[in-house]
N, C-alpha and C positions, 0 to 999 in steps of 0.2 A: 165600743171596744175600750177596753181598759188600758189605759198610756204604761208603758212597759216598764220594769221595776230598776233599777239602779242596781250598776254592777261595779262595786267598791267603790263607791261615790262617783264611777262615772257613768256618761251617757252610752244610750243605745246606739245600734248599727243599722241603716235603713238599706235592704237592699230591693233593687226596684228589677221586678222581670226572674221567673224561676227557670225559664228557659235557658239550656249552653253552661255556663259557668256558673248562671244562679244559682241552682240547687247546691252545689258543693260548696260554694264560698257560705254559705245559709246554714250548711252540716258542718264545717269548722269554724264558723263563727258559735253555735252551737255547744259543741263539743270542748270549743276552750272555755265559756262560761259565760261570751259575752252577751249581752242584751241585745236582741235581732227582730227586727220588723220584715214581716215579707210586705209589698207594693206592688197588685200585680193584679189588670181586674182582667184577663184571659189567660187565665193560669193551664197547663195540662191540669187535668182534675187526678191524675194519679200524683204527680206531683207535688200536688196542694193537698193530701193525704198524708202524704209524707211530712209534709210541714206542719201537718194537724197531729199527727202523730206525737212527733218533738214536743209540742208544746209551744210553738213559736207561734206568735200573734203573725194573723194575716189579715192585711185590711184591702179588700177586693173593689178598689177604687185605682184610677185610671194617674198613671206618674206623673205625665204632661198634660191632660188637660182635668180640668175640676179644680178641686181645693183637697185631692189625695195623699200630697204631701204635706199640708198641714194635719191632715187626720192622723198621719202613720207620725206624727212629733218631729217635724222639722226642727221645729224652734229650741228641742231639749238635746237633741241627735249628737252625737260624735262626729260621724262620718256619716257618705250614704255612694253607694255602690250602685254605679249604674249596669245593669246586668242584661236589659232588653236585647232579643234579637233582630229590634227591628231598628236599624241604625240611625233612620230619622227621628224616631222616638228619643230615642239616646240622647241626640243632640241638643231638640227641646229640653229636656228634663236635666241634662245638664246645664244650660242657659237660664233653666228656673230657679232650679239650686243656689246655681252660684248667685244670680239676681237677691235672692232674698236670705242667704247666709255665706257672706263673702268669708267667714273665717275660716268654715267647716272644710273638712279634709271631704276632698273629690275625687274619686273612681269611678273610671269609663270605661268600659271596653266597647273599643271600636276597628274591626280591620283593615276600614281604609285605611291605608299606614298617611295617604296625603292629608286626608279630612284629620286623622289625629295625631299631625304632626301640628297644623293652623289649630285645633280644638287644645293641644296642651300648652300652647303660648297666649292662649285667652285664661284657659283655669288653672294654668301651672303644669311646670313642669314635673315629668314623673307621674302625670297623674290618669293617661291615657294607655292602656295597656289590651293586644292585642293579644288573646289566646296562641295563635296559629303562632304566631312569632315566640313566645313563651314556651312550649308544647316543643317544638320543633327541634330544636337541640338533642332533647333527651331522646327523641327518636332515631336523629341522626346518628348520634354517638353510639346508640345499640345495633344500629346497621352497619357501623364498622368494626365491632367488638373489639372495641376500646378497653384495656381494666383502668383505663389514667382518666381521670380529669382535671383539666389546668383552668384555675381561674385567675380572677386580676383582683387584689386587696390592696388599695389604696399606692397603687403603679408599682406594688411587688405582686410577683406571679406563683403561686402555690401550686401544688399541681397531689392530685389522688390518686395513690397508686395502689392496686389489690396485687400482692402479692400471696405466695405459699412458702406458711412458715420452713425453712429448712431442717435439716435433721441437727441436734442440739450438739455442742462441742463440749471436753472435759467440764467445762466450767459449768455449776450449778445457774449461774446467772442467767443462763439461756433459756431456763425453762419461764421465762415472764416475757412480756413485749419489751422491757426495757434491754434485756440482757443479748437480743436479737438485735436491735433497733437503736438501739442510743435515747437521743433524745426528742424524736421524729414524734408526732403527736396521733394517737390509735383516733382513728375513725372509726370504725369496726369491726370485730371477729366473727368469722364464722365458722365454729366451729367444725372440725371433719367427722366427728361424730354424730351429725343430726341436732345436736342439742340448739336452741336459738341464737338468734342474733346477738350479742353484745353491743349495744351503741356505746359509740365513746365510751370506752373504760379508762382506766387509769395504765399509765404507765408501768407497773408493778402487777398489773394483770395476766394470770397463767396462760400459756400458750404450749400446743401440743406441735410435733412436726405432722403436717399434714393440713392445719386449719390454714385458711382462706381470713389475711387482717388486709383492711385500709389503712394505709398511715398515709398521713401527712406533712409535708414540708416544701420549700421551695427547690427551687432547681438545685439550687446548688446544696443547699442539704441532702436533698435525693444523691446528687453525682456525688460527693464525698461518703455517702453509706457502701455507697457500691452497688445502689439498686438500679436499673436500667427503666425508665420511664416514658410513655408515650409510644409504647410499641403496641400491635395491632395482634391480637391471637387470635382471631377469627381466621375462616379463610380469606388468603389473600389474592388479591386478583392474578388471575393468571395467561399467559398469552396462548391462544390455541394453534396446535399446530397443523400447517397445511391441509393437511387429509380431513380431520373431525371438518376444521374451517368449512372447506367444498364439501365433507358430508352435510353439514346443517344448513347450506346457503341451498343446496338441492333440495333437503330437505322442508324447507321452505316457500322454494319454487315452487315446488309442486302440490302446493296445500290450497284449499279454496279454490277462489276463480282462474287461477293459473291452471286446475290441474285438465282442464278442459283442452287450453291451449297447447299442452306438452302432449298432452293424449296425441293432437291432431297433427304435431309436430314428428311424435312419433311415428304416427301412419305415415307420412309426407317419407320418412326416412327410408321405413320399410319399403314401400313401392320404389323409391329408386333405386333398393337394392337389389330387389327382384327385380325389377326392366330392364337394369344394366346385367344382370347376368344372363339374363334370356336374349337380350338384345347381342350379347358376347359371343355366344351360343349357334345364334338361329341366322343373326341377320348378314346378308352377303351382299358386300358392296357390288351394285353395277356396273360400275366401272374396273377396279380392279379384280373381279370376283373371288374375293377374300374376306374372311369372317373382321371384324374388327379389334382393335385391344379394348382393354377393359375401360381404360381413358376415356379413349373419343367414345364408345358405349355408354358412359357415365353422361358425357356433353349430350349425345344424343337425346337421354332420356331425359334430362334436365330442360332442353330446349324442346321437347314435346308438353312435357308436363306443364312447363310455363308458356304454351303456347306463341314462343315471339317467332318460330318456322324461318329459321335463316336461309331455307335452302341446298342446306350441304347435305342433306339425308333424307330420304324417305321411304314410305309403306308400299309406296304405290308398286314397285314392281319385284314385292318379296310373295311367299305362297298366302292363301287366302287365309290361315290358321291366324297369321303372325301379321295379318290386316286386320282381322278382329281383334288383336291383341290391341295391337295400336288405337282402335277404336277406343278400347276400356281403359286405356292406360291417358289416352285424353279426357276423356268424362271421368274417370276417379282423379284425375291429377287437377284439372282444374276445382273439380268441385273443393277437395280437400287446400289446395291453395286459398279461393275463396275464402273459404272457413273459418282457415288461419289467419289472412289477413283483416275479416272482422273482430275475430274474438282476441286477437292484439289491439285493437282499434279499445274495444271494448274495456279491455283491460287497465290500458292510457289513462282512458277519459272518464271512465265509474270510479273508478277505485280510487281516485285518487293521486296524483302525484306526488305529496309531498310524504303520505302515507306511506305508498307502496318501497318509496326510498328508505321511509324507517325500518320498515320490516326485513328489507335486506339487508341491512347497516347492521339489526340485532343477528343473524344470521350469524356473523361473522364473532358473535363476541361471548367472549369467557371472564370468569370470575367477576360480574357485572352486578348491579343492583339493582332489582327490577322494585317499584313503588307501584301498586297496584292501587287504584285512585286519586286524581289530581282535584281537589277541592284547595281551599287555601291552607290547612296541615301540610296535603301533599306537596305543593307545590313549593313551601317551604321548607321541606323534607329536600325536594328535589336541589332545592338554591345549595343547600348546608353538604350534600354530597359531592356536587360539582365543584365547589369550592374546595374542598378535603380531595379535589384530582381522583375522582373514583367516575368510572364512568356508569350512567345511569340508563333505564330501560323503562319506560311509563307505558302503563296499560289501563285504562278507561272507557270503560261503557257508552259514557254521552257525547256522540261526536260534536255536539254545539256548547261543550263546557268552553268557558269564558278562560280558562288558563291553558288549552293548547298551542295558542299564537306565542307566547311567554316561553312552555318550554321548548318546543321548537326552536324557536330561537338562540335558545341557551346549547340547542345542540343538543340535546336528549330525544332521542328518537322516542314517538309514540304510538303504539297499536292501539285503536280502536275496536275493541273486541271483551269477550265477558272473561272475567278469572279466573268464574271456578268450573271453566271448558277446562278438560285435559288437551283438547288442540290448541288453544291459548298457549296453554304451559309451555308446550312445545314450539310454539311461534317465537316466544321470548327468550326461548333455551335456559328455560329453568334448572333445569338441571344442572347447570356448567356454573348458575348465580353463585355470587359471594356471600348475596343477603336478601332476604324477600320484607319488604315493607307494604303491610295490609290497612289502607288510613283512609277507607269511604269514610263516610259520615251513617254510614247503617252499620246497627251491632250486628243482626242477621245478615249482610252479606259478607262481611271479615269474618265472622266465625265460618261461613258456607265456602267462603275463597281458602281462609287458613287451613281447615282440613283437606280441601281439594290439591293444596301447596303442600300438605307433609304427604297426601298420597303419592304425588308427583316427585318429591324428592328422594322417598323409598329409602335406601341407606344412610344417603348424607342427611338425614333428617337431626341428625344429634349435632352435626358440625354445621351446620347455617344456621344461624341465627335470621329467626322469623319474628320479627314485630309485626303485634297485632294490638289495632287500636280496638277496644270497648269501650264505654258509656258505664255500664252499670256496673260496679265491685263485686257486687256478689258472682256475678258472672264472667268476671277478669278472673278471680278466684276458681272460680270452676272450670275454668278454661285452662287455668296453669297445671291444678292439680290431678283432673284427669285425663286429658289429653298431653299433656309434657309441653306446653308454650311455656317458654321460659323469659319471653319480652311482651307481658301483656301490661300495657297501659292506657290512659284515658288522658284524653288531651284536657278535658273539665278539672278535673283532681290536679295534674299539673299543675295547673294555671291558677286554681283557686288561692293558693298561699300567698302568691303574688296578691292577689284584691285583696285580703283576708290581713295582710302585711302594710300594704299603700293603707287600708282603711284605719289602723289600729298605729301606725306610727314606724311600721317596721321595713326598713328599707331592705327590698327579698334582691340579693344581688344573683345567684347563680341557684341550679336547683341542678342534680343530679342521684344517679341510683346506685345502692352497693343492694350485689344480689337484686332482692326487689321493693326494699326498705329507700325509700326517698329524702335524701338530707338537703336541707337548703341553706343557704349563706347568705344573712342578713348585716345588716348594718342598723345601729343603735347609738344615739346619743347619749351619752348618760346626763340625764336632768341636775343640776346641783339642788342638793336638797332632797332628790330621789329613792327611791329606793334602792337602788345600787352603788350610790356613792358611798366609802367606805367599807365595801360588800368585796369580801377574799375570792380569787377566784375558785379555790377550794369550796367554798360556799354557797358556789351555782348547783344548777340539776347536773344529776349525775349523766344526764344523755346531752347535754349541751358540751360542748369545747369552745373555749376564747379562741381564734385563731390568731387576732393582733387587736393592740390595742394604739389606736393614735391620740399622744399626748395634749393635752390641751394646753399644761406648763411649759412645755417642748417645741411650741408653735408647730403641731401637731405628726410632729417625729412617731415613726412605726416602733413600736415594742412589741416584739415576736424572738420568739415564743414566750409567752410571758408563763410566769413559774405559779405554784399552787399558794403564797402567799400572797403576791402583785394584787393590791387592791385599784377598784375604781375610783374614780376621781371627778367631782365636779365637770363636763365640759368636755369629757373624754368622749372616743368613737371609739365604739367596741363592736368589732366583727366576729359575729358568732356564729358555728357550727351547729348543724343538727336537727332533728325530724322538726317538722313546724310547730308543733303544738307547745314541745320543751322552749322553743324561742319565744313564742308568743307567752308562754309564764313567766320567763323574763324580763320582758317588753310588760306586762302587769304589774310587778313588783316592782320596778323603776315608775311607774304612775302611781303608785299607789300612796305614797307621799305626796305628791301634788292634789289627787282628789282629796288627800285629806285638807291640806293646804286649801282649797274652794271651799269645802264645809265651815271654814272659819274665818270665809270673808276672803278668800284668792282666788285670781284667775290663773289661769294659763294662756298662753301662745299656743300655736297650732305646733310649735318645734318642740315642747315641754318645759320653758323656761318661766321663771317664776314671775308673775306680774302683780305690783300691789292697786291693789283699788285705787 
C-alpha cells in the first residue's frame, strides 16, 4: 500500500476499527480533506466498501497486535483515533501508540467512564471520549422540546434561543435581523416559506414575520432584548386527575397475568352475591324461625365459602333444595378460593416484585417520558431527564440488561416487555407521554417501535416529540421525510466531530440542533504566525460566527461580541460557532502557516506553537 499523500504539508489521520463511530469520524475526516488511513483487519465488509468507495487507504492488519500500525504510517501520522468496539483492544492499541509516538495527538473511545477516567491521566487529558456520554444531551434536550440551548464560554453562559420573527413595526429597520434584534448574534434562519436554512448570516440579513431565527447571546443580553429563554414548548407534564388515575391503574391490573386473578376474583364476588341473596331469601333460622337480614346472610356465606364452620348456622335442618345448594356453594367456594390464593401466589413470586411495583407506579402517571431501550445511550438518556426533574418510564426487551439495577435505583420504573406491542403502549400510558425516546442499538427495531409509537399516539402524533435513534443517514432522511419524525438522529454522526476535532486540534465544546442542521462549539488557539493571526473576523466563512474571543494581551479577558473588524491575535482563544466542517476549515487555515513553517526546517508542538530546530 502506498503511504498516503500529504494534506497542505501536513500529516495523515489513522483511525483504527470501522465499527460504532469509526465509520463517520472516517466520512468527516473525508469530506474536510483530510488524509485518513482505515486500521482494521475484521472490518463489516459493507463497510470496508464504503471506505473503498471514498478512496480511503485500508490497510487490513491487526491495531494491537503485528506491526499494523507501522504499515498504516505511525511515524508520519498527525493523530490516530482509536475507534474499536472491542474495549480491550482499545486499551492495547492505545498503550502502543502512545509507547512509540509520545507527541501524537490520541483519541479513544472508551464507555467505561472508570477505565477512561485512569486511561486519560496516563495519555492526557481530553483525549478519552465516550459516545453515549456525547450522544446523550442532544437527545435529552429533544425529549424536552427545548428551543434554548445554554452553554458555558470560558465561565460566561450563552444561551440559543429559536425564536418567531414578530410582525415588523413603522420602522423599515425591522425588516433585517438587526432591526428585530439589536445586537444578538443570528445562528440561523428558517425561513416560513420553505426556502433553506441560512447558517449564520449577517446581522443586516432580511427577515420575514413568520420565519423561525436562532440568535445568540448571554443571559443578560437575552433579558434586556426582552426575549424569554429556556422555556419548554413541548408538552408539558401534567398531573392526572383521579378518575383517568384509577381508570389506568385498573386498566393495568387487569392486563397479563393479573387478568386471570381478577377473572377469579370476580367469580369469588358473584357467588357471594348470589348465596347472600338466596340465603336472604330461603333460609329460616331454627331457632327464631325467621328469614335472616341481608348482613348476617352476607357472614354466612362468607364463613361457608371459606370453610372455617363457626357454628352459628347451618344446612342441616333447612328443605333438601337448599342442602344441595349448600353443597355447591362449598365445592365452588372452596375451589374458586384455592385458585385465587395460588394464582396470587403466583403472581408474587414469577413476576417479579420489583417489576410488578413499576408497572403500577406507571399506571398512575401523565405527562411522563417513556425511553424505549436501556443500552448505555439510554441510560444516559435516562441520567440527563431525571436530572431536568421530569419523571421517566423505561421499557426493555432483555430482562438480564446490565443497566436495570442502575435505573431502578434512580427511581425510574421499568417494564420488561417488547414496544412495538400496542399492549406495551398501553402498559406505559403512552398516550398521556410527554415524549417518546426510541435509542436500541438496532435501526430495524426504532423504526418497527417508532411507527407502532405514532400508531399508538393517533392525534397527538404532531405535539410529542418522538426521538428516534438511526445508524444510517440515508435512512434518518427517509424517515424524517416520509413518515413526518421530526427528531431523527444517530448517536455515530453526533459524536464523530468530537474524534474528528480532539484528532485535528479542535477543542468540540458543546454540539446541538436548530431544526435538524447540527452546530458545534469549538475552541481554537490561534497559532502566532498562523494562519488566522491578523485574520478580520469579517474574513471568516460565512457559516462560522466568533462567539468570544479570549485575550492573550489581556491575560485572557473575554471579548464578546467581538465586531466584523476585531482581528486575531497571536495566542488568542477563539470560540467558534457553527456546522463542523466550516470550523474544521478554520482549524486548517490557522495550520497552514506552520506546515509551511516545517517544509522549511520547523517543527510544531502538539498545541501549534512554533518550535525552531
Amino acid at each position: 500500500m502506498n503511504r498516503p499523500s500529504s494534506w497542505g504539508g501536513k500529516r495523515h489521520v489513522i483511525v483504527c476499527g470501522l465499527g460504532g463511530v469509526g465509520l463517520r469520524t472516517v466520512e468527516h475526516l473525508h469530506l474536510s480533506g483530510v488524509p485518513v488511513v482505515v486500521l482494521d483487519d475484521d472490518p463489516d465488509l459493507r463497510l470496508a466498501r464504503v471506505v473503498q468507495g471514498w478512496g480511503v487507504p485500508h490497510v487490513n492488519r491487526s491495531a494491537h497486535l503485528g506491526d499494523g500500525l507501522e504499515e498504516a504510517g505511525l511515524d508520519d501520522a498527525q493523530a490516530v483515533i482509536c475507534a474499536d468496539t472491542n474495549e480491550l483492544a482499545t486499551l492495547e492499541i492505545a498503550f502502543r501508540v502512545r509507547e512509540a509516538r509520545p507527541d501524537i495527538r490520541l483519541v479513544v473511545h472508551l464507555a467505561n467512564a472508570s477505565v477512561g477516567h485512569a486511561l486519560g491521566r496516563v495519555i492526557g487529558s481530553g483525549s478519552v471520549l465516550d459516545v453515549a456520554t456525547l450522544a446523550a444531551p442532544t437527545f435529552v434536550e429533544a425529549c424536552l422540546g427545548r428551543p434554548s440551548h445554554e452553554m458555558g464560554v470560558a465561565g460566561e453562559r450563552f444561551v440559543v434561543e429559536q425564536i418567531v420573527v414578530p410582525e415588523p413595526g413603522d420602522d423599515e429597520a425591522h425588516a433585517t435581523f438587526r432591526g428585530h434584534f439589536g445586537h444578538l448574534a443570528p445562528v440561523a434562519i428558517i425561513p416560513d416559506d420553505g426556502s433553506p436554512m441560512v447558517r449564520c448570516p449577517g446581522r443586516d440579513h432580511p427577515v420575514s414575520p413568520g420565519d423561525r431565527v436562532a440568535v445568540l447571546g448571554t443571559r443578560d443580553e437575552l433579558d434586556k432584548s426582552g426575549i424569554e429563554w429556556a422555556r419548554v414548548t413541548g408538552t408539558t407534564p401534567a398531573k392526572a386527575d383521579p378518575l383517568s388515575w384509577l381508570r389506568r391503574r385498573i386498566t393495568v391490573l387487569t392486563q397479563g397475568d393479573a387478568r386471570g386473578l381478577f377473572a377469579v376474583m370476580a367469580a369469588i364476588a358473584a357467588l357471594l352475591v348470589v348465596s347472600s341473596v338466596v340465603v336472604r331469601l330461603a333460609y329460616v333460622n331454627p331457632a327464631t324461625h325467621t328469614h335472616l337480614d341481608l348482613l348476617t346472610s352476607l357472614y354466612f356465606t362468607v364463613e361457608t365459602v371459606a370453610t372455617v364452620g363457626f357454628g352459628d348456622f347451618s344446612f342441616a335442618h333447612q328443605d333438601g333444595w337448599l342442602k344441595v345448594f349448600g353443597i355447591l356453594l362449598i365445592v365452588f367456594g372452596v375451589t374458586l378460593v384455592t385458585t385465587a390464593f395460588a394464582l396470587f401466589t403466583n403472581y408474587l413470586v414469577t413476576r417479579r416484585i420489583e417489576q410488578s411495583f413499576g408497572r403500577l407506579r406507571v399506571g398512575g402517571m401523565a405527562g411522563h417520558v417513556v425511553v424505549i431501550g436501556l443500552g448505555s445511550v439510554g441510560m444516559r438518556v435516562v441520567e440527563g431527564l431525571l436530572a431536568a426533574d421530569r419523571r421517566v418510564v423505561v421499557v426493555e426487551r432483555d430482562e438480564g440488561n446490565r443497566y436495570l439495577g442502575r435505573a431502578r435505583a434512580l427511581g425510574a420504573p421499568v417494564v420488561i416487555a417488547d414496544a412495538t406491542q400496542r399492549q406495551t403502549h398501553t402498559m406505559v400510558n403512552l398516550a398521556e407521554a410527554s415524549a417518546i425516546a426510541v435509542l436500541t442499538s438496532d435501526d430495524l427495531t426504532n423504526i418497527e417501535a417508532g411507527l407502532a409509537v405514532r400508531e399508538s399516539l393517533d392525534e397527538r402524533w404532531a405535539e410529542v416529540p418522538v426521538v428516534l435513534r438511526v445508524f444510517d443517514r440515508n435512512l434518518a432522511a427517509m424517515m424524517e421525510q416520509s413518515f413526518g419524525f421530526g427528531h431523527v438522529r444517530s448517536t455515530s454522526a453526533l459524536a464523530a466531530p468530537w474524534f474528528v476535532g480532539a484528532a485535528l486540534g479542535l477543542d468540540v465544546l458543546e454540539t446541538f440542533f436548530v431544526d435538524q442542521q447540527a452546530f458545534l462549539v469549538g475552541r481554537v488557539q490561534v497559532a502566532p504566525g498562523g494562519g488566522l493571526e491578523g485574520l478580520a473576523m469579517q474574513d471568516l466563512s460565512a457559516s462560522t460566527r466568533v462567539v468570544a474571543l479570549s485575550r492573550a494581551r489581556s491575560g485572557g479577558k473575554l471579548e464578546h461580541p467581538p465586531r466584523r473588524g476585531t482581528r486575531f491575535e497571536g495566542g488568542d482563544v477563539a470560540y467558534l460557532l457553527g456546522p463542523y466542517e466550516e470550523l474544521l476549515l478554520v482549524l486548517q487555515r490557522d495550520q497552514e502557516a506552520n506546515a509551511s513553517s516545517e517544509d522549511q526546517g520547523l517543527e510544531t508542538d502538539g498545541a501549534g506553537s512554533l518550535l525552531v530546530e
